[in-house]
TIRO-2110 file (N, C-alpha, C; in Angstrom, 1 decimal):
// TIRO-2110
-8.9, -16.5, 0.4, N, 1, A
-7.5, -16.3, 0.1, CA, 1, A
-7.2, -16.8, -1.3, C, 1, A
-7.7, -18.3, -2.0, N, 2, A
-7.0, -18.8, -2.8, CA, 2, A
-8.1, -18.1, -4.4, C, 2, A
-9.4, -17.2, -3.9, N, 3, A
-10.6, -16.6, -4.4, CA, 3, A
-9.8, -15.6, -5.6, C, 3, A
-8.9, -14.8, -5.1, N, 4, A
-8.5, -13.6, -5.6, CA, 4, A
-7.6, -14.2, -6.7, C, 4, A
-7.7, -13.4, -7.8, N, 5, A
-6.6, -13.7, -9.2, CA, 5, A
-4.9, -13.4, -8.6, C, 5, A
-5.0, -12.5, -7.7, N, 6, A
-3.6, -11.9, -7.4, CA, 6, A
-3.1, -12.9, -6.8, C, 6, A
-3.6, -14.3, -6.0, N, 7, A
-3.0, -15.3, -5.3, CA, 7, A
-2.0, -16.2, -6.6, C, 7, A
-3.6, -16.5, -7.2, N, 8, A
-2.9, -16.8, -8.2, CA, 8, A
-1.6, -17.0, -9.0, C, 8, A
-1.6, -15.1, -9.3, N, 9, A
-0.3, -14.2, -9.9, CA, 9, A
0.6, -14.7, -8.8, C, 9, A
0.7, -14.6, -7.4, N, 10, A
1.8, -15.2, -6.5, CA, 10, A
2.4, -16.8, -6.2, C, 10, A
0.8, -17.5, -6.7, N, 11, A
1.5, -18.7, -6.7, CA, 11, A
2.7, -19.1, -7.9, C, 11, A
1.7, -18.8, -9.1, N, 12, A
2.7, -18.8, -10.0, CA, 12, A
4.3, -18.5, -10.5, C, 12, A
4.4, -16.9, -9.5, N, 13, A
5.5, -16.6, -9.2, CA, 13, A
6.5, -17.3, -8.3, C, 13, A
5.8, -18.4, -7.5, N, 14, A
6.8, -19.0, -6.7, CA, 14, A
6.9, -20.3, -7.2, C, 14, A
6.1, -20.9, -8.6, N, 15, A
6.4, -21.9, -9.0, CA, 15, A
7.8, -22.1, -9.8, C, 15, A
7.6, -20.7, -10.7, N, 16, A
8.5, -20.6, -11.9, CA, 16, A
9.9, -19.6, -11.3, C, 16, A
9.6, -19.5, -9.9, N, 17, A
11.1, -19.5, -9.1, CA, 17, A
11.7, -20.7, -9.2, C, 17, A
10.8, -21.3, -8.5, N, 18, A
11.4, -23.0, -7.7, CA, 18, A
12.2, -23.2, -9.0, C, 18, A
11.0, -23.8, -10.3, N, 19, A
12.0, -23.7, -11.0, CA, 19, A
13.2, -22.9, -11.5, C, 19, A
13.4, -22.0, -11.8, N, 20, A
14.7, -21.2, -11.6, CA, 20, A
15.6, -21.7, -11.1, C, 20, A
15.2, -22.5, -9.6, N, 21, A
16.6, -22.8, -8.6, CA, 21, A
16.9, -24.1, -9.5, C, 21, A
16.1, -25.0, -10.1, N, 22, A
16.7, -26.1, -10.5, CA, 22, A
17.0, -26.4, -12.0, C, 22, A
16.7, -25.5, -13.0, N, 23, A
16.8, -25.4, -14.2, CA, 23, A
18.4, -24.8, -14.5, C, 23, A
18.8, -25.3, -15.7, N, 24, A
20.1, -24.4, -16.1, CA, 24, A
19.7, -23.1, -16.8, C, 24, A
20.5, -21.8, -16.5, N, 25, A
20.1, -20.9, -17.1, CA, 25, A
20.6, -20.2, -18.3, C, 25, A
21.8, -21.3, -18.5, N, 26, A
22.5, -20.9, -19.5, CA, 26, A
23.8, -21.8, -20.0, C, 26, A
23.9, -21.4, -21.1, N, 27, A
25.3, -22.7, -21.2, CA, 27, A
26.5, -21.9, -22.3, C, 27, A
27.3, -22.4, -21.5, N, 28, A
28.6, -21.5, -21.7, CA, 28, A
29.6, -22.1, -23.2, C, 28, A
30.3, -21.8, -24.3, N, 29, A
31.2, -22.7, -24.5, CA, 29, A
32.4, -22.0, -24.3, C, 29, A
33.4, -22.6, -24.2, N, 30, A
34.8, -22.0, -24.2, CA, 30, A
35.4, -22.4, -24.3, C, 30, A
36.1, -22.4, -25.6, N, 31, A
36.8, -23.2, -26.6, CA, 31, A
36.1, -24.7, -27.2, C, 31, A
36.1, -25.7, -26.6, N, 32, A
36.1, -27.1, -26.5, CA, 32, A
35.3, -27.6, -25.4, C, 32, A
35.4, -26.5, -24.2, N, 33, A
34.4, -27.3, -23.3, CA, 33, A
33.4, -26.1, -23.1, C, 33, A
32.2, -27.4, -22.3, N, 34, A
31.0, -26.5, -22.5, CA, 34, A
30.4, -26.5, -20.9, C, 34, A
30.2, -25.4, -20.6, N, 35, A
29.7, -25.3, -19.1, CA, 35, A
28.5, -25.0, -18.8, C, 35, A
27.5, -25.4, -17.9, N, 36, A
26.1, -25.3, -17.5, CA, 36, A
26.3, -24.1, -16.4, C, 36, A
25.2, -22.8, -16.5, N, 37, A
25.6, -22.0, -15.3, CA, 37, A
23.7, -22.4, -15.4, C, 37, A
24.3, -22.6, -13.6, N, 38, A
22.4, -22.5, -13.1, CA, 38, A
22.7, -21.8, -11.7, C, 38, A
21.6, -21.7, -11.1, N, 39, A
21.8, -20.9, -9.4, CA, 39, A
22.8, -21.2, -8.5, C, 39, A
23.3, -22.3, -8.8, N, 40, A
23.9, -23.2, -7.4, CA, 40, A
25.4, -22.3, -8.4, C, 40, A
25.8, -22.6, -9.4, N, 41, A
27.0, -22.6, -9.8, CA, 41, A
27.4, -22.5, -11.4, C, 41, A
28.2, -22.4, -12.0, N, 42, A
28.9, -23.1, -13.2, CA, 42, A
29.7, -24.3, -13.1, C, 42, A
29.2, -25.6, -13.8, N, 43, A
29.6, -26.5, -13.8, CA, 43, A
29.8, -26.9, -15.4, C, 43, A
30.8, -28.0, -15.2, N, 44, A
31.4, -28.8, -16.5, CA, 44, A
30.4, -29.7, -16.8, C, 44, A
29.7, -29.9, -18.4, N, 45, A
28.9, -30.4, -19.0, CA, 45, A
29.2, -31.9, -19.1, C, 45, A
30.7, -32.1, -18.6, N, 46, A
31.3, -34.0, -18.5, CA, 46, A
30.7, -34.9, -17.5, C, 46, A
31.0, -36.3, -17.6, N, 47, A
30.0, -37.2, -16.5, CA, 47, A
30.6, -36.5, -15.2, C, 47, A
32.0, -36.6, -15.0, N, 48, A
31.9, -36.2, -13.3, CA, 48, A
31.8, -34.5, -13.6, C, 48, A
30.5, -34.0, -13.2, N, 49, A
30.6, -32.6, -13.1, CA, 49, A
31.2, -32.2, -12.2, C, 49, A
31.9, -31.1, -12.6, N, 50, A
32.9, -30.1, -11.9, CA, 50, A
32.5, -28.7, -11.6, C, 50, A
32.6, -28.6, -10.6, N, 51, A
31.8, -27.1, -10.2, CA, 51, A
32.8, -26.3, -10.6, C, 51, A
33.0, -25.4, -11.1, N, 52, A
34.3, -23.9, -11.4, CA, 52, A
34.0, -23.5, -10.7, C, 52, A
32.6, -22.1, -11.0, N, 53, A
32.4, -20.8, -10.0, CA, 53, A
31.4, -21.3, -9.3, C, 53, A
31.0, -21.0, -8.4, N, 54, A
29.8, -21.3, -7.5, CA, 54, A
29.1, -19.6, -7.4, C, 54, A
28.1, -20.0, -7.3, N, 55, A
27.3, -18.6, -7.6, CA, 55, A
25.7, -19.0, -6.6, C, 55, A
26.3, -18.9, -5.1, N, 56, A
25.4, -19.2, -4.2, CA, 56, A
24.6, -18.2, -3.5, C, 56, A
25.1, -16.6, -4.0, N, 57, A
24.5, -15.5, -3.7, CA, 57, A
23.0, -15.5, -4.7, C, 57, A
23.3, -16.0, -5.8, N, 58, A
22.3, -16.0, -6.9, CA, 58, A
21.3, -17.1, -6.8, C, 58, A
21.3, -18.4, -5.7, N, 59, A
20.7, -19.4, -5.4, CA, 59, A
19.8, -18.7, -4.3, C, 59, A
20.8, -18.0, -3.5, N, 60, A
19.5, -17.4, -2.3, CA, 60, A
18.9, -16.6, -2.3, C, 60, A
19.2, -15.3, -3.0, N, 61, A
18.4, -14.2, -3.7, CA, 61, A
17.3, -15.2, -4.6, C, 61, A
17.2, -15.8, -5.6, N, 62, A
16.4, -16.8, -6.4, CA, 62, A
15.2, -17.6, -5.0, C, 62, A
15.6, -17.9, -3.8, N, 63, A
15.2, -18.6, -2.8, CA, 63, A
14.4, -17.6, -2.0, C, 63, A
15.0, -16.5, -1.7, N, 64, A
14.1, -15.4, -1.5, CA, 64, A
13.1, -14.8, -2.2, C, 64, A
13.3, -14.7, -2.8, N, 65, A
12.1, -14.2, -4.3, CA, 65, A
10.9, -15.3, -3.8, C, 65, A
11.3, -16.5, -4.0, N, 66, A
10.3, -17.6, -3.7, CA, 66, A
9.4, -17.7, -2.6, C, 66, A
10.3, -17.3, -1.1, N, 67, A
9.7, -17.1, 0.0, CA, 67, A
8.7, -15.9, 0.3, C, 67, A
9.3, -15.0, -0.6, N, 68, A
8.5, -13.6, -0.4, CA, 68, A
7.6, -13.4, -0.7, C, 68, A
7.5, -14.0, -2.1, N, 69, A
5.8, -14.4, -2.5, CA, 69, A
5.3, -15.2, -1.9, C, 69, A
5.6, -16.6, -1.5, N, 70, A
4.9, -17.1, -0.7, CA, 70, A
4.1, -16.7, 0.8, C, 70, A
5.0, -15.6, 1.1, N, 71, A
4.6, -15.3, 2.3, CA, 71, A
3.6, -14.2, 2.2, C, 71, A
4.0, -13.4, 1.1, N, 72, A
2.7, -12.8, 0.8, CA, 72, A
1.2, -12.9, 0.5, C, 72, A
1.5, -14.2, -0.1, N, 73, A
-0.1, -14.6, -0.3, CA, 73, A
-0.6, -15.1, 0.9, C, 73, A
-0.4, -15.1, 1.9, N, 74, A
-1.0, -15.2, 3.5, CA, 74, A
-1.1, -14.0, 4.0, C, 74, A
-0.9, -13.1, 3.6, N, 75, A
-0.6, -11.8, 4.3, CA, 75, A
-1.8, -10.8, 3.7, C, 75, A
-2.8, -11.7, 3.3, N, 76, A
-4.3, -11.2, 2.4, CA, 76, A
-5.5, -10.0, 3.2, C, 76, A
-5.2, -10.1, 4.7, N, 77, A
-5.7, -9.1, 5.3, CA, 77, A
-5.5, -8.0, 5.5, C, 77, A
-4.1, -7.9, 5.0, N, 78, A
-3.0, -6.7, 5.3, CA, 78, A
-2.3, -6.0, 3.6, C, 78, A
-3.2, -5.8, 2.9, N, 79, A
-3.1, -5.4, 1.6, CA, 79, A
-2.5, -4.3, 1.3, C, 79, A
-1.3, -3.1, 1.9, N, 80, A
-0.7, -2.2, 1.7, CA, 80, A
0.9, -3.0, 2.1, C, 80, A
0.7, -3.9, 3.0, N, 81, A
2.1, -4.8, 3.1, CA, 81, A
2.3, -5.8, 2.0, C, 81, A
0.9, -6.2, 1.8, N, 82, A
1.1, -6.9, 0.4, CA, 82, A
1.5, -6.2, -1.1, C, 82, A
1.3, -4.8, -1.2, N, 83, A
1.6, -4.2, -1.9, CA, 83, A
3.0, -3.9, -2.0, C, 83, A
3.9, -3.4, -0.4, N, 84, A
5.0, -3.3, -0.5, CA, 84, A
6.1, -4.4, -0.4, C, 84, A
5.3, -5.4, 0.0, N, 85, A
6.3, -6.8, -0.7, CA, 85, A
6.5, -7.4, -1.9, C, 85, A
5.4, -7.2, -2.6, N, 86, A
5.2, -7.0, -4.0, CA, 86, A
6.2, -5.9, -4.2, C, 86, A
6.2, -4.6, -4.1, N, 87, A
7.3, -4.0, -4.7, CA, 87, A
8.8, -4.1, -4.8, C, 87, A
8.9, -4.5, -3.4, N, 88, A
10.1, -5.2, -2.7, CA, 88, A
11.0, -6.4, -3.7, C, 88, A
9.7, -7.4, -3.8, N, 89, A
10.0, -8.7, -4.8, CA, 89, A
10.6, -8.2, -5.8, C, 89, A
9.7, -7.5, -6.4, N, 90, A
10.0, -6.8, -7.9, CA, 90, A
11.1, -6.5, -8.2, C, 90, A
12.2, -5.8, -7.1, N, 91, A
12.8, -5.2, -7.2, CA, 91, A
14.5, -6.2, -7.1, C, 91, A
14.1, -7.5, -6.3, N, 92, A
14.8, -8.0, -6.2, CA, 92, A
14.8, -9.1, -7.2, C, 92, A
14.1, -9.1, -8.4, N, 93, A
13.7, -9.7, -9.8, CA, 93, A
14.8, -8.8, -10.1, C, 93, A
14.8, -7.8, -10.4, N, 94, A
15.6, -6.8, -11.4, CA, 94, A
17.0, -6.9, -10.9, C, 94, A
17.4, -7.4, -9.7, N, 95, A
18.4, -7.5, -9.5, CA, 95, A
19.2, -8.9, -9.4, C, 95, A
18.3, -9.8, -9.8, N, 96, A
18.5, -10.9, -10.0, CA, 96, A
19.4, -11.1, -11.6, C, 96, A
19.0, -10.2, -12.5, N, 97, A
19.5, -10.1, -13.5, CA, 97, A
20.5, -9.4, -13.3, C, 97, A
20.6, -8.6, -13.0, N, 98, A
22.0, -7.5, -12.3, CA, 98, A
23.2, -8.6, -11.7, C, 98, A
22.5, -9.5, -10.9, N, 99, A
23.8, -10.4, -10.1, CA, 99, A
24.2, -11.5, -11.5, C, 99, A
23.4, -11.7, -12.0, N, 100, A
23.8, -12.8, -13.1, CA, 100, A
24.5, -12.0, -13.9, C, 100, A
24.1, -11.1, -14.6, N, 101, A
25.1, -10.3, -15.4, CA, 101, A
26.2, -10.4, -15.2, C, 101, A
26.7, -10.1, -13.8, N, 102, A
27.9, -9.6, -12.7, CA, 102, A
28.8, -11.2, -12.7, C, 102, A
27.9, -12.4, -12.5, N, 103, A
28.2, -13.6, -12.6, CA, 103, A
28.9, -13.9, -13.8, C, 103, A
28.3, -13.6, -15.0, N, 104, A
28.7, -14.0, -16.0, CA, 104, A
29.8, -13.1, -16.6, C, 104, A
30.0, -12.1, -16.0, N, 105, A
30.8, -11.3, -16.2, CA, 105, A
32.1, -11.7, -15.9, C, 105, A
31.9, -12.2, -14.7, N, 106, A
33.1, -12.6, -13.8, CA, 106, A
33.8, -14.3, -14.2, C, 106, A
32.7, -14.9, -14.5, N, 107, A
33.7, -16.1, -15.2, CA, 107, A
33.8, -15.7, -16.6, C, 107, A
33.4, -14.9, -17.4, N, 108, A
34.7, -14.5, -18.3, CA, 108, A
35.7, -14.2, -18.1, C, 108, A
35.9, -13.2, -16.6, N, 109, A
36.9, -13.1, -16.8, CA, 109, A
38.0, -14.0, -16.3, C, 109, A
37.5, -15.1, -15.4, N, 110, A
37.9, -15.9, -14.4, CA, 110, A
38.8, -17.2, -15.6, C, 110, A
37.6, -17.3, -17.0, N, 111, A
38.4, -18.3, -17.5, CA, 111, A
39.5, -17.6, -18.7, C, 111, A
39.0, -16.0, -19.0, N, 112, A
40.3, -15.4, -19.8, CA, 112, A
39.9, -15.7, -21.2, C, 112, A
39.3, -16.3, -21.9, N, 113, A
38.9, -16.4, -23.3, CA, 113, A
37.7, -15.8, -23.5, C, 113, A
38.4, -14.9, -24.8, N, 114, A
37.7, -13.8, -25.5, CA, 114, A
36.2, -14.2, -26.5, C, 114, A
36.6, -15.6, -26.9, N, 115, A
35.7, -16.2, -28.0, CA, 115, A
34.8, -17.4, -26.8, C, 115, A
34.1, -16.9, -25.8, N, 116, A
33.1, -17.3, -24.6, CA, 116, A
31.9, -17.3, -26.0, C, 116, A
31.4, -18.7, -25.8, N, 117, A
29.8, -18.6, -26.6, CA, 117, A
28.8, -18.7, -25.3, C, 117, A
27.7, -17.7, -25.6, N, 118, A
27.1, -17.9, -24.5, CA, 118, A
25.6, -18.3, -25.2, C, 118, A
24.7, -19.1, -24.6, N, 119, A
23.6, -19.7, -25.4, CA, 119, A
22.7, -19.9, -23.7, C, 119, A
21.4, -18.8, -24.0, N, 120, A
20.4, -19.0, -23.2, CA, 120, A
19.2, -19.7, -23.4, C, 120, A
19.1, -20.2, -22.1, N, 121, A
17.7, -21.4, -21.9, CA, 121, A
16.6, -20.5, -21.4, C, 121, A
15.5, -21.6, -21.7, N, 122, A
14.0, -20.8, -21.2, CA, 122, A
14.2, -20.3, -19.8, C, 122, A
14.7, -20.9, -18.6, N, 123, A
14.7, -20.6, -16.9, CA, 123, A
15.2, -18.9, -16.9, C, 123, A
16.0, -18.8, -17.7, N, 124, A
16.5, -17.0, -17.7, CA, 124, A
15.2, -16.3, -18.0, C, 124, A
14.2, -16.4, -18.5, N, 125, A
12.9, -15.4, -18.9, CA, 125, A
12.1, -15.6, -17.3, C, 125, A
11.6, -16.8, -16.6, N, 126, A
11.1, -17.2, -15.6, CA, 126, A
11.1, -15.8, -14.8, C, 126, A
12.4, -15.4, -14.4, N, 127, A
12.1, -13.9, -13.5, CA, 127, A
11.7, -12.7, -14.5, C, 127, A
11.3, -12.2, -15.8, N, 128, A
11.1, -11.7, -16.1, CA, 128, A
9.6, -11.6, -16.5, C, 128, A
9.2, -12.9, -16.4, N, 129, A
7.7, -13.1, -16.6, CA, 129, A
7.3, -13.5, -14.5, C, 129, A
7.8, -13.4, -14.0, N, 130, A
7.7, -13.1, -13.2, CA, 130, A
7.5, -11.8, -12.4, C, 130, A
8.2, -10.7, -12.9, N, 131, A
8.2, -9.6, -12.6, CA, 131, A
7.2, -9.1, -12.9, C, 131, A
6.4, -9.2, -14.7, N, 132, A
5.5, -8.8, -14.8, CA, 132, A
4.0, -9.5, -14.2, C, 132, A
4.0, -10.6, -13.5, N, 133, A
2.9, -11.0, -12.8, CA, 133, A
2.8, -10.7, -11.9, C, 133, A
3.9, -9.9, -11.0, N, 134, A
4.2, -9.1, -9.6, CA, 134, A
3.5, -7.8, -10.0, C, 134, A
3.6, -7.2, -11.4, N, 135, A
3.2, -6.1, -11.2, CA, 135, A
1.5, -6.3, -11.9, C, 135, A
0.7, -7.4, -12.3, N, 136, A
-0.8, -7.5, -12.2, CA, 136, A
-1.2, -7.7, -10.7, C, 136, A
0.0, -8.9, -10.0, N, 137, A
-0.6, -8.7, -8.5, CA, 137, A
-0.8, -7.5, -7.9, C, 137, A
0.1, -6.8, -7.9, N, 138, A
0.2, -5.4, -7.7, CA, 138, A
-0.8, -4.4, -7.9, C, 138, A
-1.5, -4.6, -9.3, N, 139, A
-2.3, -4.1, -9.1, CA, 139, A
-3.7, -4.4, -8.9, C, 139, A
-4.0, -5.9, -8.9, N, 140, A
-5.5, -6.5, -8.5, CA, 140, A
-5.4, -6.2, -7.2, C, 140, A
-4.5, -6.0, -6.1, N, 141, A
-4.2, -5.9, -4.6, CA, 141, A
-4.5, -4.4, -4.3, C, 141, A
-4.2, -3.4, -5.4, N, 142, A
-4.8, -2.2, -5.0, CA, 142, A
-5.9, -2.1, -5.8, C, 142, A
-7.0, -2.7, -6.5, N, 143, A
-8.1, -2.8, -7.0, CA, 143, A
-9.0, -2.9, -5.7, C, 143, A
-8.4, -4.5, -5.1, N, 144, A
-8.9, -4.9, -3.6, CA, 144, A
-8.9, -3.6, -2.8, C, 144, A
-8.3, -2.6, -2.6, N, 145, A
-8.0, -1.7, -1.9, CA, 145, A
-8.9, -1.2, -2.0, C, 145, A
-8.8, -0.5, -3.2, N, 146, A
-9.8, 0.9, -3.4, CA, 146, A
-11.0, 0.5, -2.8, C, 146, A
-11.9, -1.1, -3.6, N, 147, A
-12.7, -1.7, -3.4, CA, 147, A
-13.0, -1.3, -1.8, C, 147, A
-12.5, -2.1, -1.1, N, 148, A
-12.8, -2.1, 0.6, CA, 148, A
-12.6, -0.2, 0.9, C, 148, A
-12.0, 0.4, 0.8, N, 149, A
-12.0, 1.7, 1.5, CA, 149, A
-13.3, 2.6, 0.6, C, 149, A
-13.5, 2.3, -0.6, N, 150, A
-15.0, 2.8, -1.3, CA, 150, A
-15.9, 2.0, -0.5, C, 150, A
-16.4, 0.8, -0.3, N, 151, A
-17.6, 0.3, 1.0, CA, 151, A
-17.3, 1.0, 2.0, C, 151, A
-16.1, 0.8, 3.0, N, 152, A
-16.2, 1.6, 4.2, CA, 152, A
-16.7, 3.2, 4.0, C, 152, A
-16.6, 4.1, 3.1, N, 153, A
-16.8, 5.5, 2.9, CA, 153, A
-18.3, 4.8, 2.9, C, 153, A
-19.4, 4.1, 2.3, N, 154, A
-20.1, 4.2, 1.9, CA, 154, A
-21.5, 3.8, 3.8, C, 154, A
-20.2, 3.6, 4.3, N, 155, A
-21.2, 3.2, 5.7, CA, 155, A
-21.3, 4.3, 6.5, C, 155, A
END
């Protein structure tokens, strides 16, 4: 199980999720104050942090992603489900960006100012370099494939 590079490519993917859920992904200014958006929410950069938006659709989609790979890398016997969980993941990477977008869309509009600075941290690339390690898993898992169904032809 832990033999194959593609485990690997999965564990990784569920590291630099985790992180995801707990890193900030971005920070907001608007006007004078400055706001932290991460998975759980947007919150105020002051000592008593203040939640604004909550963005807990984007915490459990990010928590999914994590489980999915994880659960895939046990699922090593069954390499065509591993393949379409892998695609599955992928797809819910690309839409992780889609909800954030939609996120940040929406507390623009929620706080009304036009001059929003937006300033991105490293945790935003995480699903993107993610994505592409879903798609080497993807393909060392159908390497594995070919592999085993070329031996069996050969018996």
């Amino acid at each position: 199980m832990l033999q194959r590079i593609q485990t690997v490519y999965l564990l990784i993917i569920v590291a630099l999720t985790i992180a995801t859920l707990f890193l900030p992904l971005a920070v907001l200014q608007v006007g004078d104050m400055l706001l932290s958006f991460d998975a759980t929410g947007v919150n105020t950069m002051a000592v008593p942090s203040e939640l604004i938006y909550p963005t807990w659709g984007l915490f459990a989609l990010t928590a999914i992603i994590a489980l999915i790979a994880l659960i895939t890398i046990f699922l090593f016997r069954k390499r065509m489900l591993q393949i379409r969980l892998c695609i599955f993941n992928a797809l819910l990477m690309v839409g992780f960006y889609a909800l954030f977008a939609f996120f940040v869309w929406n507390v623009k509009n929620q706080v009304g100012e036009e001059d929003m600075v937006f300033a991105v941290k490293i945790a935003l690339a995480f699903p993107l370099i993610n994505l592409i390690l879903d798609y080497l898993a993807i393909r060392n898992i159908g390497a594995d494939e070919t592999l085993v169904r070329s031996l069996d032809r050969l018996r």
